[in-house]
N, C-alpha and C positions, 0 to 999 in steps of 0.2 A: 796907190793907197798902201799904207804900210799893212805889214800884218800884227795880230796883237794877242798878245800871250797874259794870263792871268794867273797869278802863282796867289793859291788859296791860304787860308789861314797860316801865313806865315810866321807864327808866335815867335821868333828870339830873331827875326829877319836874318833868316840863316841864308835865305836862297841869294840876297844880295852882299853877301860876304864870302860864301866858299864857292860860287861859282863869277867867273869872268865873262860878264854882258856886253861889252865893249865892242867884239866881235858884231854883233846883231843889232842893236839899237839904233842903226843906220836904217833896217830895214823892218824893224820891230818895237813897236810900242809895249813894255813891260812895264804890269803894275802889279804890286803885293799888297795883302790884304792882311793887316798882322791881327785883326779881333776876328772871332769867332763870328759867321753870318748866318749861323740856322739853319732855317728850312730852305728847301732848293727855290722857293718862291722869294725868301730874303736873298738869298747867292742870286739868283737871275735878274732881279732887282737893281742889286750892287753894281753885279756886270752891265746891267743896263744905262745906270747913273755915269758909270766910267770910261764906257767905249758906246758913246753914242753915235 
């Protein structure tokens, strides 16, 4: 099973332009969240719709 990493409101999707994924995506499922998700019950939500 991969592992899977969650990069939270990333408004100008910065985390997938200055840094280099290429390395880990072999063994890491990465996803970005560029809106804004609220309250930790909307975030746990999200995460829950995403890495189910």
């Amino acid at each position: 099973m991969k592992l899977r990493c969650a990069v939270i409101e990333d408004f100008q999707s910065a985390a997938t332009t200055v840094a280099d994924w290429s390395s880990v995506t072999a063994d890491v499922d990465v996803v970005t969240f560029t809106e804004h998700l609220g309250s930790t019950e909307e975030v746990a939500a999200a995460l829950g719709r995403v890495f189910k």
